[in-house]
C-alpha positions in Angstrom: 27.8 25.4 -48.4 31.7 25.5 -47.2 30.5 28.6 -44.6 27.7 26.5 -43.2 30.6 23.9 -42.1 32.7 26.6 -41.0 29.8 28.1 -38.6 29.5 24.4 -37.4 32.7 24.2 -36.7 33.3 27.1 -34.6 29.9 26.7 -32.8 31.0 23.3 -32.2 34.6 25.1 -30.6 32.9 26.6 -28.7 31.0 24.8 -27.1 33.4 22.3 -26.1 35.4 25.3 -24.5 32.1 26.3 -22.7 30.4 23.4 -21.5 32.5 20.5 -19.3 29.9 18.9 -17.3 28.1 15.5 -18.7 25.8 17.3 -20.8 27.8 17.8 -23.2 29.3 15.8 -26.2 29.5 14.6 -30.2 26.4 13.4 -31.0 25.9 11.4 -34.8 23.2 9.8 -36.7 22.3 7.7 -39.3 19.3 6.7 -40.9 16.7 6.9 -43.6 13.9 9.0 -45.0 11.6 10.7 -47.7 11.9 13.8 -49.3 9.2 15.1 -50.5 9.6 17.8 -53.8 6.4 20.3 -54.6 7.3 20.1 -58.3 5.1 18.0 -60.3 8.3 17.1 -62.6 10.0 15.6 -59.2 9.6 12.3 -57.9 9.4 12.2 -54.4 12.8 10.4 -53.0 13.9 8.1 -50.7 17.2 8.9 -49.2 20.0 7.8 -46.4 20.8 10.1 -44.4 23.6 11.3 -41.2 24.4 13.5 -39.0 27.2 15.0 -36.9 26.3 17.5 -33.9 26.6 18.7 -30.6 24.8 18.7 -27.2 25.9 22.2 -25.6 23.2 21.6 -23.0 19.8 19.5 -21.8 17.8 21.1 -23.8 20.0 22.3 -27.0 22.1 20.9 -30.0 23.5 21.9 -33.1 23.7 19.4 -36.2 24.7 19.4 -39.7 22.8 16.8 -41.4 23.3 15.9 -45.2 21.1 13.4 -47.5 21.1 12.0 -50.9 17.4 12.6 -52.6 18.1 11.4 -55.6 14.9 11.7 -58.2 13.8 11.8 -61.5 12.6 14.1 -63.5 8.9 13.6 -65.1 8.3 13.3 -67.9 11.1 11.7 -69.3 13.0 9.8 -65.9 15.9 11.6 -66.3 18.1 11.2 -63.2 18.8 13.6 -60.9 22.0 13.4 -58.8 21.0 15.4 -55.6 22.9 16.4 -52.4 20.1 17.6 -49.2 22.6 19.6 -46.5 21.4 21.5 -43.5 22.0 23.6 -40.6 20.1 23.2 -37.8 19.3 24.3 -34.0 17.6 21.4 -31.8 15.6 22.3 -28.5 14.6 19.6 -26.1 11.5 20.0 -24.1 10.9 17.9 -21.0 13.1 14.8 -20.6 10.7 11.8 -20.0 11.3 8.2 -19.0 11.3 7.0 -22.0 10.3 9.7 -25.1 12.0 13.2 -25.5 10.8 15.5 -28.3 12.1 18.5 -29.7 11.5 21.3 -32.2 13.9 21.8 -35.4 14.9 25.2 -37.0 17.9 26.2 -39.3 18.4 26.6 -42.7 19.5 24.0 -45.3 19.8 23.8 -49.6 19.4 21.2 -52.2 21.2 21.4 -56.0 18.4 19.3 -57.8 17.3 22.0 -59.9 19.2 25.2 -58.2 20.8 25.9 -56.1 19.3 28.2 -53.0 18.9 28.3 -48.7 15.8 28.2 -47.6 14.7 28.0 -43.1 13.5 24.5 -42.0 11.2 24.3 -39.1 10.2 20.3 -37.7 9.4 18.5 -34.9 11.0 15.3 -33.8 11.1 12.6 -31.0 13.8 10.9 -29.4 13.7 7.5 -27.9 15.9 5.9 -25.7 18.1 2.4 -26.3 20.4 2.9 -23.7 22.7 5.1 -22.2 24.5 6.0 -25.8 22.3 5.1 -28.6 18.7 6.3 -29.1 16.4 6.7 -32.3 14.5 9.3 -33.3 11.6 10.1 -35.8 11.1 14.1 -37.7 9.4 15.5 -39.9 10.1 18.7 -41.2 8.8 21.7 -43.4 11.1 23.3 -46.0 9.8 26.5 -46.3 10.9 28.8 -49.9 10.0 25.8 -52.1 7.1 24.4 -49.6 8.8 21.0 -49.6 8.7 18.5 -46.2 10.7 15.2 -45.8 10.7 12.5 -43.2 13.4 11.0 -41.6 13.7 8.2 -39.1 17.3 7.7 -37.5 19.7 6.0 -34.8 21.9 8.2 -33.0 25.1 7.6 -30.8 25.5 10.1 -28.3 29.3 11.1 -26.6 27.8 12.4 -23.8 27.9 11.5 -20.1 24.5 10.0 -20.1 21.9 10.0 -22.2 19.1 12.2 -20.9 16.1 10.5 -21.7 16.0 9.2 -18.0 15.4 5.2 -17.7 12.0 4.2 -15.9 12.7 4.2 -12.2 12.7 0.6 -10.2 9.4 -0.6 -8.7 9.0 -2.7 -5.6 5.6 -4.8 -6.7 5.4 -6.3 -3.0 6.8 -4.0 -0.7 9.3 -6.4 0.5 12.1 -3.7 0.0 13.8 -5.5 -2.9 13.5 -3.2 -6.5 11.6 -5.6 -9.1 14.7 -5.4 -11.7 16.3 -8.0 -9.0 13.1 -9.4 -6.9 13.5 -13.2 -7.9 10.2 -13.3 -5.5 8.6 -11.0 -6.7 4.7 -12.1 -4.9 5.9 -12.5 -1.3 3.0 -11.5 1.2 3.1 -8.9 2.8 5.2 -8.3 6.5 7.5 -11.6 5.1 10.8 -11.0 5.7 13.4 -11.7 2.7 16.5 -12.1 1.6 18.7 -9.9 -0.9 17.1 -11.5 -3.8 13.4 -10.7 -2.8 12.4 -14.2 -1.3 11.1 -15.5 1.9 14.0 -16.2 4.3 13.5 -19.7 5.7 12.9 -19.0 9.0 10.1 -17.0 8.1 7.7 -19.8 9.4 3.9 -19.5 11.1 4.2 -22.4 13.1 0.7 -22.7 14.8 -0.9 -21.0 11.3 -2.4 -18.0 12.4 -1.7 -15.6 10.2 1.0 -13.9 11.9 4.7 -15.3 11.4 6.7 -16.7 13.9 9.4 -14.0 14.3 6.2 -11.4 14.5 4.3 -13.9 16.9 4.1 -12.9 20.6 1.8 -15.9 21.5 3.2 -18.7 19.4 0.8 -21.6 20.3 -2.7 -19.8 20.0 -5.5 -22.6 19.3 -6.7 -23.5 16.1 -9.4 -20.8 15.3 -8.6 -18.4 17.1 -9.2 -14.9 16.4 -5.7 -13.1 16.5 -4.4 -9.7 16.5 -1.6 -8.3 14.8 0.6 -9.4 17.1 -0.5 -13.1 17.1 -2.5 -13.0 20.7 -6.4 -14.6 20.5 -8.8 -11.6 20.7 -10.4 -10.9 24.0 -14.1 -8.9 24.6 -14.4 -7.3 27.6 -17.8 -8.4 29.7 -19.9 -8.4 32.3 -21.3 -11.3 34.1 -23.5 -12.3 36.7 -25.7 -14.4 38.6 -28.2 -14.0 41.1 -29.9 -15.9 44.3 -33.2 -15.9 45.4 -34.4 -18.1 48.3 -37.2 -17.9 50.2 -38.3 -19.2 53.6 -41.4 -20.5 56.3 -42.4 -18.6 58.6 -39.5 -18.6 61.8 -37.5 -20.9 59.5 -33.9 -21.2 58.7 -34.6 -24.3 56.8 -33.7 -24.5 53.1 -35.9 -26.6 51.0 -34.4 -28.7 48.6 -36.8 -27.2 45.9 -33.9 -24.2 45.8 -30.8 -27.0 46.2 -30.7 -26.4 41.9 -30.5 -22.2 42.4 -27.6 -22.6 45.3 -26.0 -25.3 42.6 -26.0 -22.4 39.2 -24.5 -20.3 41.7 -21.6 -22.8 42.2 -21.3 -23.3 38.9 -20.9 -19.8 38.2 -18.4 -19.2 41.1 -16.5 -22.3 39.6 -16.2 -20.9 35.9 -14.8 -17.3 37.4 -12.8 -18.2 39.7 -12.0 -14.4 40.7 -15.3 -14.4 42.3 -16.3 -13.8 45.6 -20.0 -13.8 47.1 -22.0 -11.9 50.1 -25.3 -13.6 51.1 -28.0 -11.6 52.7 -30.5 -13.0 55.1 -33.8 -11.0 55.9 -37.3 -11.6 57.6 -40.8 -10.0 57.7 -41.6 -7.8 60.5 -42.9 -10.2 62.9 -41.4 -10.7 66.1 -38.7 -8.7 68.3 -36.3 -7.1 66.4 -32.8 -9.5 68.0 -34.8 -12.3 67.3 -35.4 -11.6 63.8 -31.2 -10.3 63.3 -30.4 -13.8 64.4 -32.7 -15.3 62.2 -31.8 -13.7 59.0 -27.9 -14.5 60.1 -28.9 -17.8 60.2 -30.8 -18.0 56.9 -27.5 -16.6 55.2 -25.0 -19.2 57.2 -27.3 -21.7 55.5 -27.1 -21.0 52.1 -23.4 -20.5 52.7 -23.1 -23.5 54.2 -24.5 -25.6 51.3 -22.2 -23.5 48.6 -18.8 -24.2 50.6 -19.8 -28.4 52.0 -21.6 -29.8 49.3 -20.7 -27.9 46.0 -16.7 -27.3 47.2 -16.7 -23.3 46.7 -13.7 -22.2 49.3 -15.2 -20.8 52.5 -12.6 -17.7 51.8 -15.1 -16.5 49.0 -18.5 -16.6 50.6 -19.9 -14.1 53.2 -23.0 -14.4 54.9 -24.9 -11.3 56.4 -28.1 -10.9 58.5 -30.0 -7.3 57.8 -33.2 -8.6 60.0 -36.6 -7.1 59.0 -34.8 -3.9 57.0 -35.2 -3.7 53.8 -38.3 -5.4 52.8 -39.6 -5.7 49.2 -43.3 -6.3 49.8 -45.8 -5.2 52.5 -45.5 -7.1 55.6 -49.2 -6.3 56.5 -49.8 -8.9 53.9 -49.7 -12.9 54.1 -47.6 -12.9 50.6 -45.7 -10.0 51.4 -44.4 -11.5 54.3 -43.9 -14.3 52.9 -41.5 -12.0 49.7 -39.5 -10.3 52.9 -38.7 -13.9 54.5 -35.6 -14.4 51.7 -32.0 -14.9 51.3 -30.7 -13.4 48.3 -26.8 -12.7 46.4 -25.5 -11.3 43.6 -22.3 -11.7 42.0 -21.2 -9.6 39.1 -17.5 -9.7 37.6 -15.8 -8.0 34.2 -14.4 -10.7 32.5 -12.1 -11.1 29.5 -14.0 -13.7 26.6 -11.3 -14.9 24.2 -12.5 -14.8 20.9 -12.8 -17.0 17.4 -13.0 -16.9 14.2 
């Protein structure tokens, strides 16, 4: 067995010459476990166990590990003093956030009943505690004398860092503060916050629409309205309109009150969109000389303007009256009604408006 710790020794050397970066270092263990014997005349024995060894790289170590199996021997219970020693490679696989394993081989001898070297193959897993300590749990298959033992350990590594990489920080909320330090760790989204995670305390929605104050372009928006992202009420483009339709006696420029409540909707409209502006048309039927009937239909118009501008207060500036005569008529003037259809004043107003919307 004195060889085996010389080996150790020099790969250890060596190593240490080799390797300078953080990797690297003494790594020990100590622990428990079970070793199990294939003899029927053996008792299968607990045992402490440790370990010294060292990490060349991220994937390999060396260690020399040593137990004390002590058993019996059946029948009889004789005791049996024994000493468990071994050599042994260890390679790493992947380095996860919180698990490593890794795969055993060496060689290694016991002196229950005789002495003799024989390989040992397991698989392990490491587990971090923090940056220096870790445990581990093997199991392991001793081939000449088809024993396997079971060992379950805590290790102190000399290295840099310990590989098994910790779990990286979250941020839950998206408020730009790591969980590990979020005091606040619910805050809604878009809030702004301080260094430890919570609302800062001019982070205010003053006329509660949604949208905070420092995000807010239109700070005083009703109650109910329907907001954008930027705190403005929501607004649907339209169109509206309205239209006139008065009609006329024969050689008339008269307006009879039964068409007072049409002019009147007309205000109203021209009163709620105030961007609007109206042209009244003034036509007749075909009867008569043509000046005479251009006059006519000018004056038709100038009355209906008249009553939108003196008696429902819509500013002269937006109303227009024209007279088209007997052009353009809409029914056949060889007719009673049709003539009667053609003597008319008509308007209509159209705008594209802006509704604001709600919720």
């Amino acid at each position: 067995m004195k060889y085996k710790i010389a080996i150790l020794c020099i790969a250890l050397t060596f190593g240490s010459l080799q390797a300078e970066d953080d990797d690297t270092g003494f790594v020990l263990g100590l622990g428990a476990g079970m070793y199990f014997h294939d003899s029927i005349f053996l008792d299968n024995a607990p045992m402490t166990v440790f370990s010294v060894g060292y990490q060349f790289d991220e994937n390999w170590q060396a260690e020399l590990i040593r137990g004390n199996p002590d058993t019996n021997i059946n029948p009889g219970g004789q005791e049996v003093i024994t000493d468990w020693t071994a050599l042994r490679a260890l390679y790493h696989f992947s380095h996860g956030d919180y698990y490593t394993p890794y795969f055993v081989a060496g060689f290694d001898a016991t002196d229950t009943l005789d002495s003799g070297y024989q390989g040992v193959l397991g698989l392990g897993v490491k587990g971090k505690i923090n940056d220096h300590f870790f445990w581990r749990l093997e199991g392991n298959y001793h081939s000449d004398e088809g024993e396997h033992s079971l060992l379950a350990m805590i290790g102190y590594t000399f290295a840099g860092s310990n590989k098994m990489a910790p779990a990286k920080p979250k941020d839950s909320d998206a408020d730009g503060v790591m969980d590990n330090v979020d005091s606040c760790p619910n805050t809604p989204a878009g809030s702004q916050v301080d260094a430890t995670g919570c609302v800062i305390k001019t982070n205010l929605d003053t006329d509660m629409d949604g949208v905070f104050d420092h995000l807010d372009k239109c700070p005083n928006t009703p109650a109910n309205a329907l907001v954008d992202s930027s705190g403005c009420q929501k607004q649907l483009m339209k169109d509206v309109a309205v239209e006139l339709k008065i009609n006329f006696d024969s050689d008339q420029a008269i307006i009879k009150s039964e068409y007072f409540s049409e002019i009147e909707r007309v205000a109203k409209f021209m009163t709620q969109y105030a961007g609007t502006s109206v042209v009244i048309n003034g036509y007749t039927d075909s009867r008569g000389k043509a000046a005479h009937n251009q006059d006519l239909s000018t004056r038709r118009a100038q009355a209906a303007a008249k009553i939108l501008v003196e008696q429902f207060a819509i500013n002269a500036s937006r109303v227009e009256a024209k007279g088209h005569g007997e052009d353009s008529p809409i029914a056949d003037n060889e007719t009673a009604a049709g003539r009667a259809d053609n003597r008319r004043v008509v308007a209509d107003i159209k705008q594209q408006v802006n509704e604001k919307q709600w919720k």
